[in-house]
Backbone bond lengths (Angstrom), bond angles and torsions (degrees), N, CA, C in turn:
res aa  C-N    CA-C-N  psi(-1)  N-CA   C-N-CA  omega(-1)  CA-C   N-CA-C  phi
1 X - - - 1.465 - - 1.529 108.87 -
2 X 1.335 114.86 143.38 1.127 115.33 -170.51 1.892 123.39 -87.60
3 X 1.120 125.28 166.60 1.448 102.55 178.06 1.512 129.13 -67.07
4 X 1.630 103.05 -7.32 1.663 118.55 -163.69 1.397 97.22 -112.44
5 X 1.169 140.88 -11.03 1.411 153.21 -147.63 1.707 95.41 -100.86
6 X 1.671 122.63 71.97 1.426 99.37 178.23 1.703 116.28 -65.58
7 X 1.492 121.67 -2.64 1.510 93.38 -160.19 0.903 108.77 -87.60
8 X 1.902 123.24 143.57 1.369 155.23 -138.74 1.290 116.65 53.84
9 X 1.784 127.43 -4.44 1.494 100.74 -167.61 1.856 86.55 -85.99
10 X 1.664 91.78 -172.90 1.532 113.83 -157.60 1.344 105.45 -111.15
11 X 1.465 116.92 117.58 1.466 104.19 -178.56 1.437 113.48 -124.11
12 X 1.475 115.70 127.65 1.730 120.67 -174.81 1.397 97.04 -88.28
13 X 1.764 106.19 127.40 1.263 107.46 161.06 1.666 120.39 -110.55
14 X 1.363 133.23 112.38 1.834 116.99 177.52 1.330 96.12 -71.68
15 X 0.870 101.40 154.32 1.534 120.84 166.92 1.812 99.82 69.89
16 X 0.625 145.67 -11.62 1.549 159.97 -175.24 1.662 124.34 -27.93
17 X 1.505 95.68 -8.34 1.613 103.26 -155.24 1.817 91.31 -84.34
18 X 1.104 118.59 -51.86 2.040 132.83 -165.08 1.601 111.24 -112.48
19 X 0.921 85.82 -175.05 1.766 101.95 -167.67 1.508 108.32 6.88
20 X 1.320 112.91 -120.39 1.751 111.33 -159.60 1.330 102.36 -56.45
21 X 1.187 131.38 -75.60 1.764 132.13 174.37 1.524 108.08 -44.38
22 X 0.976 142.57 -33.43 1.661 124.71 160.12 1.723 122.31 -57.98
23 X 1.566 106.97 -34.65 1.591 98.17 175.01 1.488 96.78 -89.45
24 X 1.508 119.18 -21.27 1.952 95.08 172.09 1.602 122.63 -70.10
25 X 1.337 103.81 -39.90 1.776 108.07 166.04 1.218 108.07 -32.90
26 X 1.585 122.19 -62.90 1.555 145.84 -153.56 1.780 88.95 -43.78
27 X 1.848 90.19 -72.59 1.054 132.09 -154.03 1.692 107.70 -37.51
28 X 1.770 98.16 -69.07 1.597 101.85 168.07 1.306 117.13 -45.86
29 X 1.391 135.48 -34.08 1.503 142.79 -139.02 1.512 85.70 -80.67
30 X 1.795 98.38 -62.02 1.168 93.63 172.44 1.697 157.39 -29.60
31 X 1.511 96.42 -28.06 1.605 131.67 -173.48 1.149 101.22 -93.23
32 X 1.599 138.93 -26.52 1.451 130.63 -170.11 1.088 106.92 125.71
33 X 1.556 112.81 -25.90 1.686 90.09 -172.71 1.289 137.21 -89.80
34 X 1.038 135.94 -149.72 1.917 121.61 -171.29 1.382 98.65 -129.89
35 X 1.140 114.96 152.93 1.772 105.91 -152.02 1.743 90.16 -134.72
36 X 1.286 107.95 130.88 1.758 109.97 165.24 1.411 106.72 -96.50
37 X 1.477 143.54 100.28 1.101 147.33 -159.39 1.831 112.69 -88.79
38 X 1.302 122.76 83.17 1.538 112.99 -169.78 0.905 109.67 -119.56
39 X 1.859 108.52 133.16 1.224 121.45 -167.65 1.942 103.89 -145.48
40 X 1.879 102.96 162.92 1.920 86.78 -152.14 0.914 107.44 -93.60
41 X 1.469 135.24 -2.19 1.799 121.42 -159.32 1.670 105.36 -153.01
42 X 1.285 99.98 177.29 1.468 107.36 173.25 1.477 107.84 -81.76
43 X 1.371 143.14 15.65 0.797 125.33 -161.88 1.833 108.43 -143.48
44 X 1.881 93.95 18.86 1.495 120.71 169.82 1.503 92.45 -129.71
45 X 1.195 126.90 -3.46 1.505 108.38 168.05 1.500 144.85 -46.57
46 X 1.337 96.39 -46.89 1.542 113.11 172.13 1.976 110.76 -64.46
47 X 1.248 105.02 -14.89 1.417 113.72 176.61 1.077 121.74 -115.83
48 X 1.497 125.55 -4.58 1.398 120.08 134.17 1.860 127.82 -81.13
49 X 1.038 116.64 -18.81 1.562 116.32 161.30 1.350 104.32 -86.58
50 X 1.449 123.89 -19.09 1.830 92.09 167.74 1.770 117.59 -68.56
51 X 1.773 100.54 -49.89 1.495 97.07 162.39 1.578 120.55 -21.35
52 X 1.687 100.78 -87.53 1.251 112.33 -171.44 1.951 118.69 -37.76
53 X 1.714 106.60 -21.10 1.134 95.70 -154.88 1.926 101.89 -102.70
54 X 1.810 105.22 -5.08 1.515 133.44 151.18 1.501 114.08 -55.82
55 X 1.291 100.25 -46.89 1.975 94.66 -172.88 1.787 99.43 -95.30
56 X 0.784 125.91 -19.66 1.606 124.05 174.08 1.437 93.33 -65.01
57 X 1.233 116.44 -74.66 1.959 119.50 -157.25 1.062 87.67 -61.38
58 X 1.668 142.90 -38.60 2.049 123.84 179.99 1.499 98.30 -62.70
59 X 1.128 135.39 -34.47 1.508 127.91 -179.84 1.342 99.46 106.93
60 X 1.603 133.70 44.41 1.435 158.51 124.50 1.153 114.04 -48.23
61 X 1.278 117.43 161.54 1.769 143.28 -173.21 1.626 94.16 -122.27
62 X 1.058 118.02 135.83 1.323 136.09 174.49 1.360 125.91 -155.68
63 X 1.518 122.92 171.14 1.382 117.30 168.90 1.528 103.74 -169.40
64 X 1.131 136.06 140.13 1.623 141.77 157.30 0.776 117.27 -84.57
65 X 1.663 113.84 152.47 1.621 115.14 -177.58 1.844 109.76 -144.59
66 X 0.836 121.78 43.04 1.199 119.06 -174.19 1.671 120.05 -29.83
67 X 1.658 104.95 134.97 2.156 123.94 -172.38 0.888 106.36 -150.66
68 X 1.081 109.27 141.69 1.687 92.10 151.50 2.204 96.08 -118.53
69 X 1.494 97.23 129.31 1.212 135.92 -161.72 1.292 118.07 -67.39
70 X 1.341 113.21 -40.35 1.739 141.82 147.86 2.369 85.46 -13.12
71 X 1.577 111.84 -69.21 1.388 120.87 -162.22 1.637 95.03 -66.55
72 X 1.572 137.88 112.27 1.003 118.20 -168.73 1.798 107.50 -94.36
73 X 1.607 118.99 16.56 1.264 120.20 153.03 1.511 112.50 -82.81
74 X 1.501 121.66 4.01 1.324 123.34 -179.46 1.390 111.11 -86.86
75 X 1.523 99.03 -30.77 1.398 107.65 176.53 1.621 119.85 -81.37
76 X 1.376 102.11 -27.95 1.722 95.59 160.36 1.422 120.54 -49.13
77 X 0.939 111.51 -68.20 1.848 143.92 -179.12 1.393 84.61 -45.70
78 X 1.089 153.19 -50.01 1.802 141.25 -172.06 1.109 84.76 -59.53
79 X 0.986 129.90 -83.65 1.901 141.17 -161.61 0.994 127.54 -33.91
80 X 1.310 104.30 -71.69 1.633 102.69 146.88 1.389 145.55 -41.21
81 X 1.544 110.99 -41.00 1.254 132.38 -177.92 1.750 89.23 -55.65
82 X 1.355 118.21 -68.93 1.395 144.99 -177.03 1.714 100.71 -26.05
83 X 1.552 116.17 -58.07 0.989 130.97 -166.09 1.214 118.48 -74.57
84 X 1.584 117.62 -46.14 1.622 106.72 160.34 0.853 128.35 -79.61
85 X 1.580 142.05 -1.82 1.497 131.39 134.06 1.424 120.82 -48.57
86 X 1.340 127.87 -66.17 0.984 125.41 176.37 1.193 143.41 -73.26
87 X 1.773 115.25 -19.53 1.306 106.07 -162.30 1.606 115.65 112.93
88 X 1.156 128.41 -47.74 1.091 129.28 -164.03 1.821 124.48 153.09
89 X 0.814 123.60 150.10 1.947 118.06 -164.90 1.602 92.13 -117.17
90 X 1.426 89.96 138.00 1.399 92.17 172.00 1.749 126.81 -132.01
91 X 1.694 94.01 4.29 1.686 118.61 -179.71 1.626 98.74 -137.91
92 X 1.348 115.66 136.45 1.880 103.15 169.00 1.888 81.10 -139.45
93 X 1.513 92.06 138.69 1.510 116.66 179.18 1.090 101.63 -117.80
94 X 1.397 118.26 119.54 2.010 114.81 167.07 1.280 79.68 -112.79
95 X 1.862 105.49 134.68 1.327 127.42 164.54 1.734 100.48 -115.69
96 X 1.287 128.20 -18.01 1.320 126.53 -162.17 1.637 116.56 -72.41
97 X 1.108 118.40 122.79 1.580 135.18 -175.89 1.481 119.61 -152.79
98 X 1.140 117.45 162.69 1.862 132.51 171.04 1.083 133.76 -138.15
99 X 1.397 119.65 119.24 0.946 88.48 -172.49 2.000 112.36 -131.62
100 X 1.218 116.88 167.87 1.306 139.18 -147.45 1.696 109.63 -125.82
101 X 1.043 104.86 117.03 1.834 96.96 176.84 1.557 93.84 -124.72
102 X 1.365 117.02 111.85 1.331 117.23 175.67 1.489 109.16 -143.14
103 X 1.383 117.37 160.09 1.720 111.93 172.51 1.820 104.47 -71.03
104 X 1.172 97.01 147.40 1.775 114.14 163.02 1.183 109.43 -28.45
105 X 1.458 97.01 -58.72 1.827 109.72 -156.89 1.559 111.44 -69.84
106 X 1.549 109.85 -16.19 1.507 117.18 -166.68 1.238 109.08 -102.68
107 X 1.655 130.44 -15.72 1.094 141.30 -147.21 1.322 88.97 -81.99
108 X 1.880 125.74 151.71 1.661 108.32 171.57 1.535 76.81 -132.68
109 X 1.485 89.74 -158.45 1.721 121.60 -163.65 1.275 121.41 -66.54
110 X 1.524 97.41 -23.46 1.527 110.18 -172.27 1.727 105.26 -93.01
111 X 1.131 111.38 -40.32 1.432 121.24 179.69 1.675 103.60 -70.84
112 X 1.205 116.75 -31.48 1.536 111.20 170.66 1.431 113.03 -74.81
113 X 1.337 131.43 -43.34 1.605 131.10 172.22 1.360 109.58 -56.50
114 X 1.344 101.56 -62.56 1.877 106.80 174.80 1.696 105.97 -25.73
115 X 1.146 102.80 -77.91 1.638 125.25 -165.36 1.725 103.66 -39.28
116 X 1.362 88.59 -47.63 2.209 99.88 -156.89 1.753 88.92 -79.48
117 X 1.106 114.96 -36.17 1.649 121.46 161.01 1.544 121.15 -29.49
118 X 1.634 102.09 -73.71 1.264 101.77 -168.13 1.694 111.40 -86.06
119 X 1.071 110.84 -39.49 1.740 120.97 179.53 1.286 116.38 -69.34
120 X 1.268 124.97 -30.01 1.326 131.39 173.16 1.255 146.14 -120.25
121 X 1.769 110.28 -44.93 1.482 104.51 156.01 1.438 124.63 -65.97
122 X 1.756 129.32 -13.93 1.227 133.99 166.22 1.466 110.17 -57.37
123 X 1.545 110.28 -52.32 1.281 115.48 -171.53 1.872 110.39 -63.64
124 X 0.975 108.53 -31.89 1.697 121.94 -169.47 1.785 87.13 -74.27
125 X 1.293 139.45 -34.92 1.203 114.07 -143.74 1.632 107.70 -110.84
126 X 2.003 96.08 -24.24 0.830 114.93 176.02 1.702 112.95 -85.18
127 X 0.986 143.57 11.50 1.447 166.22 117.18 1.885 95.81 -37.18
128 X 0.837 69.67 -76.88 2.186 78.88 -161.28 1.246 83.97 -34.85
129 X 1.497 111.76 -84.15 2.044 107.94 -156.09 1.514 109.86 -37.55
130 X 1.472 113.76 -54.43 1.409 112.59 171.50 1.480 108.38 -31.32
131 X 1.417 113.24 -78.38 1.553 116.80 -165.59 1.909 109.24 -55.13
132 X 1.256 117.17 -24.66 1.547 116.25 159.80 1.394 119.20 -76.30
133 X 1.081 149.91 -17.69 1.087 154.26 -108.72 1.781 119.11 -163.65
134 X 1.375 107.06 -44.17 1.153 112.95 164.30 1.810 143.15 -65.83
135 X 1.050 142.27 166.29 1.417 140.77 -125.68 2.045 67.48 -118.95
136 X 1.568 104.33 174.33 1.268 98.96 178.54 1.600 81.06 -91.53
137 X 1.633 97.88 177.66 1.504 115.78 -170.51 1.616 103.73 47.76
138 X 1.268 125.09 54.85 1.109 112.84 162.77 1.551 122.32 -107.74
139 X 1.169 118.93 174.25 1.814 115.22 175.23 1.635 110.29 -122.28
140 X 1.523 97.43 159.34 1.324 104.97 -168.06 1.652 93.07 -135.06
141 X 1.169 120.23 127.95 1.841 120.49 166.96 1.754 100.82 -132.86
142 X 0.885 85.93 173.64 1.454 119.24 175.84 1.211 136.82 -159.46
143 X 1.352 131.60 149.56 1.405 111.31 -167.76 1.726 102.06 -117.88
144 X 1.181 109.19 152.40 1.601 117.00 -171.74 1.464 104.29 -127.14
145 X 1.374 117.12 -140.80 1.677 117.89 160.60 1.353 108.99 -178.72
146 X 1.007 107.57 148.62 1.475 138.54 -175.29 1.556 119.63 -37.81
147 X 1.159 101.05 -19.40 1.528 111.82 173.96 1.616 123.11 -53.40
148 X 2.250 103.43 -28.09 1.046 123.57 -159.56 2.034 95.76 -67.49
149 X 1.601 101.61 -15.59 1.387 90.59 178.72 1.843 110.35 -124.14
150 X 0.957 123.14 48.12 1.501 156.10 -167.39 1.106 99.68 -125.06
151 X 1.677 110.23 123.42 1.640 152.93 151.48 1.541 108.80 -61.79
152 X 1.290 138.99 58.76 1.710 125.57 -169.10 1.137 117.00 -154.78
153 X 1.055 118.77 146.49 1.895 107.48 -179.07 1.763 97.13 -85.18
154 X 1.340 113.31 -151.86 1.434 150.09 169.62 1.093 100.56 56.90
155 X 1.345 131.22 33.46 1.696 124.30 -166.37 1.284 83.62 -133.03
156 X 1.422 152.93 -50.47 1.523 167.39 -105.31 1.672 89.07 -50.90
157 X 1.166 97.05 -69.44 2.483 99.95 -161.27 2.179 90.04 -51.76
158 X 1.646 111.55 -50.89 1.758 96.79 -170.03 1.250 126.37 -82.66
159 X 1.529 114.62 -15.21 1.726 107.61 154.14 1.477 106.13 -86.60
160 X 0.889 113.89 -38.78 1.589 110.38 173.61 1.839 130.44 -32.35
161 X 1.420 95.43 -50.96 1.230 146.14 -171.22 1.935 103.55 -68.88
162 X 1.547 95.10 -49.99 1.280 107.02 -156.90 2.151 91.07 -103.04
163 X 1.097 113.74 -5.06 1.597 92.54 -168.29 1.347 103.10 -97.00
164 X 1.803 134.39 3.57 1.138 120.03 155.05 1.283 115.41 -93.59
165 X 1.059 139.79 20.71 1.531 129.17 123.59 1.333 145.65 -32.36
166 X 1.365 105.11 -42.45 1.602 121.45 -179.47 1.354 101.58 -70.75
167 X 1.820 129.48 -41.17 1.363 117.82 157.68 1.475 129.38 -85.56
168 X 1.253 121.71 13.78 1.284 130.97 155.03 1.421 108.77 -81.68
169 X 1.239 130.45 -31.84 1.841 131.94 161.72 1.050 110.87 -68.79
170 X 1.244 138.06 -34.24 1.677 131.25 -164.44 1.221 90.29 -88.28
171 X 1.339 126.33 -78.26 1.574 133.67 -165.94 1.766 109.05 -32.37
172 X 1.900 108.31 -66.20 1.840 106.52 157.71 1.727 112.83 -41.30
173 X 0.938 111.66 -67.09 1.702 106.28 -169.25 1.363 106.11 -42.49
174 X 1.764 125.80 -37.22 1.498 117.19 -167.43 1.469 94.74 -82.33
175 X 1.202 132.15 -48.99 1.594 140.71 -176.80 1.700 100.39 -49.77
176 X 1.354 130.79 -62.40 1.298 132.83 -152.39 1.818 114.01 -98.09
177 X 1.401 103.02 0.04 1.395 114.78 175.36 1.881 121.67 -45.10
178 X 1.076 105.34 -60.24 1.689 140.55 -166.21 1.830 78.73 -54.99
179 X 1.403 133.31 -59.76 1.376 121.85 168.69 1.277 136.04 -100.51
180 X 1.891 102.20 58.48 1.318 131.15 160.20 1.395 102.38 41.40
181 X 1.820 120.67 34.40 1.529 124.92 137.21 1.243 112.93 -66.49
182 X 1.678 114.70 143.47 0.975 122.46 -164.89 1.974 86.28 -119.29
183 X 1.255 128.52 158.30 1.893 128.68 167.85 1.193 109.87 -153.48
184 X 1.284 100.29 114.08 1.527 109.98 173.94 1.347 127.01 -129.74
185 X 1.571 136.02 -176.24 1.292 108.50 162.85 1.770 93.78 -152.96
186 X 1.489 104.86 163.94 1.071 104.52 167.82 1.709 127.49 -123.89
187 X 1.342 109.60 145.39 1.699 115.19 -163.73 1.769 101.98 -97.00
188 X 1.715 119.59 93.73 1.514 96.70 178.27 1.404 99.20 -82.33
189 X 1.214 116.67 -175.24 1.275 141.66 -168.94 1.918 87.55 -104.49
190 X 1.823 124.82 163.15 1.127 129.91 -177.40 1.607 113.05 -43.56
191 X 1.177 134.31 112.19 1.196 129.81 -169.22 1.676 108.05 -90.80
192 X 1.597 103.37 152.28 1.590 101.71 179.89 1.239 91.30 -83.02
193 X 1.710 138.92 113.81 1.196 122.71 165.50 1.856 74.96 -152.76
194 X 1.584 116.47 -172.97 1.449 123.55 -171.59 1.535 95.77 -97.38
195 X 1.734 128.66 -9.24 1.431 120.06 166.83 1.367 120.88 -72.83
196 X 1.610 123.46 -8.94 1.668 134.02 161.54 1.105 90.01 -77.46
197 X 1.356 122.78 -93.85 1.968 129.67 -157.07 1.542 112.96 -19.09
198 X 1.405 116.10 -43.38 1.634 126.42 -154.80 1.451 83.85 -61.51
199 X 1.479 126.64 -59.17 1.665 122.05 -158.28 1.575 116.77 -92.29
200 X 1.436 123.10 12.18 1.552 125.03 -178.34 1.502 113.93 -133.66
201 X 1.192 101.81 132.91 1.504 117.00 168.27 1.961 117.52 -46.75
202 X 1.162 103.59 -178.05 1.547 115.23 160.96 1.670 109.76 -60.20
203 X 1.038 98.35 -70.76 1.561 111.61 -176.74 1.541 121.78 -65.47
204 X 1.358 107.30 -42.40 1.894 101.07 154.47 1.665 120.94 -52.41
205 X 1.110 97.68 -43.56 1.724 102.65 -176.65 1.756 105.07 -59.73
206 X 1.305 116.65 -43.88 1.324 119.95 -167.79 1.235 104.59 -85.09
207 X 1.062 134.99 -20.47 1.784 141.58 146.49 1.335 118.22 -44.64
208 X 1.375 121.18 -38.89 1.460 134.46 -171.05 1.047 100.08 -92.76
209 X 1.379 134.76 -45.11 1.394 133.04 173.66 1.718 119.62 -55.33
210 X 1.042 89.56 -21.18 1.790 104.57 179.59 1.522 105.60 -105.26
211 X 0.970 131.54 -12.10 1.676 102.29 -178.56 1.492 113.90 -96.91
212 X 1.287 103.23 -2.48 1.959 86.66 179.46 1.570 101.60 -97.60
213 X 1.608 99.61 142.92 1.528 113.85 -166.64 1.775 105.71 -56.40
214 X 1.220 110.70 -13.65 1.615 113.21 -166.40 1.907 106.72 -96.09
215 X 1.135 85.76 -7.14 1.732 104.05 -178.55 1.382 113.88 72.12
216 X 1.527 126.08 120.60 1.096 116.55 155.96 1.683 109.23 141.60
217 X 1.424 126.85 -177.18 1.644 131.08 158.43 1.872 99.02 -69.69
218 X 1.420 112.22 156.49 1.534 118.78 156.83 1.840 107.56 -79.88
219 X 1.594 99.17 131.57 1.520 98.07 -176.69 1.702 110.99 -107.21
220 X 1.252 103.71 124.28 1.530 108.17 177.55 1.491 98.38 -9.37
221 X 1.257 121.53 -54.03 1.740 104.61 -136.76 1.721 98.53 -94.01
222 X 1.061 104.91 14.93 1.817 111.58 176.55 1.742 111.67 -95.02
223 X 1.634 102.34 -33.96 1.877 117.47 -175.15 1.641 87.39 -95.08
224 X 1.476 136.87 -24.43 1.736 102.45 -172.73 1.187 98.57 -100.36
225 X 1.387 148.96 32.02 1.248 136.55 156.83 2.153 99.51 -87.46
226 X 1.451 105.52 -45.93 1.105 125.98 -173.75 1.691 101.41 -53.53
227 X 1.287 134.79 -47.09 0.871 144.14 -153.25 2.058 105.58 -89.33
228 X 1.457 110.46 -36.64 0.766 116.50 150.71 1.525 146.44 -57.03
229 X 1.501 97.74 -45.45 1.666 106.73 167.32 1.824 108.87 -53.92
230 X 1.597 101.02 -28.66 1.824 98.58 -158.75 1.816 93.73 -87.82
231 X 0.996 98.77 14.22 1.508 85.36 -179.66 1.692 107.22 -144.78
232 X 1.722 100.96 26.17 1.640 104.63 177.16 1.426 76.70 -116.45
233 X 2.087 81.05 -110.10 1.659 121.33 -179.87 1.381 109.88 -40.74
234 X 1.598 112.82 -27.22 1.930 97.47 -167.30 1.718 97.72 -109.85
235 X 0.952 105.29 30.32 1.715 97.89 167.78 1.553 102.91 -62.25
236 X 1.123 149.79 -14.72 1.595 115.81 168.27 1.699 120.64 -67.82
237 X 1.746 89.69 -25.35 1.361 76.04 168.32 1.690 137.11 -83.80
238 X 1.403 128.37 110.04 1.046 145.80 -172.43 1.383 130.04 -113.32
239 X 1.544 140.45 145.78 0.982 127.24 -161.00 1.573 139.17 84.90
240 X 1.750 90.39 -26.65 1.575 96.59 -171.54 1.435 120.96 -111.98
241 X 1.605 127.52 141.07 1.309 111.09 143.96 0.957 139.75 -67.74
242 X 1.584 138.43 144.74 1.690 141.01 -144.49 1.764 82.88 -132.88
243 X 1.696 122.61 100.97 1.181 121.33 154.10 1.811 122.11 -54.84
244 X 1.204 121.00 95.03 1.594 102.64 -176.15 2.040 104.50 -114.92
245 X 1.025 108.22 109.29 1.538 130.34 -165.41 0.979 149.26 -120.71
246 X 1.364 95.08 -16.59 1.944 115.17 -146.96 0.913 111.22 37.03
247 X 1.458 130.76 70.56 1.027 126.84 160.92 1.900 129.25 47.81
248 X 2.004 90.56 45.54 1.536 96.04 177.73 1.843 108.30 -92.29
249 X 1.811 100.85 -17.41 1.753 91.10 163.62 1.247 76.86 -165.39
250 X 1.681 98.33 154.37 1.502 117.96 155.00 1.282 121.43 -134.50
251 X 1.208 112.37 -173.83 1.390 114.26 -178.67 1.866 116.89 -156.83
């Protein structure tokens, strides 16, 4: 089987059930492969069985697994879970993040654990199982955001949160190389999905809509083609974050 050839391999998605990880589930399902669909609460349920119940009626392989990921024995138990259904994983996608727009001065203890919780110790742990866990030649992504190259306050705990990731990919990519793992991640720009809206005003939104040179919000279906290539055709690329934005920051 080839490295670009998803049909039959196994692909873990976190967060997988809505927005960007619901059209990548789709997306792979679509391609052949068998999708572990994980999502954290009762209150993404109904949107992980619609997924699951999209790639079943296309004539997809699927399965849900509800964690919450924060528990990093929760994240074993995905992997595994993943593995004795299927056989073995040979792609793991963390899409799961939060995010928080608050002043410095207001931010407390709890909103800083929360944050470094979900954006980062998920990402750190969910790396490891991958790098235990995965098929050789396998890929590992993650998704971050664009903020990591953003001049701005009120973000501090979710870029904060989210910019040791980029050395949680390099450090895995140098460690997991030798068995043709590939780690990458990708930075969208503010996405139109209801996980932007929850934290911005009228006038923030219409700010965001205006600063990328290409005009506009980033739309799911522009980052899961991207996300896909880095974990077919673009497996050489490793190590890196891939800003994709239209040009809402670079670096």
């Amino acid at each position: 089987m080839s490295r670009n050839d998803l049909n039959g391999k196994v692909v873990l998605i976190a967060g997988g059930a809505k927005n960007l990880g619901g059209l990548l589930s789709r997306n792979f399902a679509a391609k052949g492969a068998k999708v572990a669909v994980h999502y954290n609460s009762d209150s993404t349920k109904a949107d992980a069985e619609k997924t699951l119940a999209d790639i079943t009626n296309a004539g997809g392989e699927a399965f849900i697994f509800q964690a919450d990921l924060t528990k990093v024995e929760n994240i074993s138990k995905l992997f595994e879970a993943t593995k004795q259904k299927f056989g073995g994983i040979d792609i793991a996608i963390n899409t799961v993040g939060m995010v928080l727009k608050k002043p410095f001065l207001e931010t407390t203890e709890a909103d800083y654990d929360t944050m470094f919780d979900i954006n980062s110790k998920v990402a750190y742990f969910f790396i490891q199982e991958a790098g235990k866990h995965l098929n050789e030649n396998g890929k590992i992504n993650t998704i971050v955001t664009s903020l990591l190259a953003a001049y701005t306050g009120l973000y501090s705990t979710y870029a904060g949160a989210k910019a040791p990731v980029e050395h949680f990919t390099r450090m895995a990519s140098k460690e997991f190389g030798e068995r043709g793992i590939s780690v990458s991640a990708v930075a969208p720009g503010p996405m139109d999905t209801p996980f932007f809206y929850g934290q911005e005003g009228e006038d923030a939104v219409a700010y965001h809509k205006s600063a990328s040179a290409l005009g506009g919000l980033t739309d799911i279906k522009d980052i899961a083609p991207l996300v896909e290539f880095l974990v077919t055709d673009g497996w050489w690329i490793t190590g890196q974050t891939i800003f994709a934005n239209g040009g809402y920051t670079t670096r």
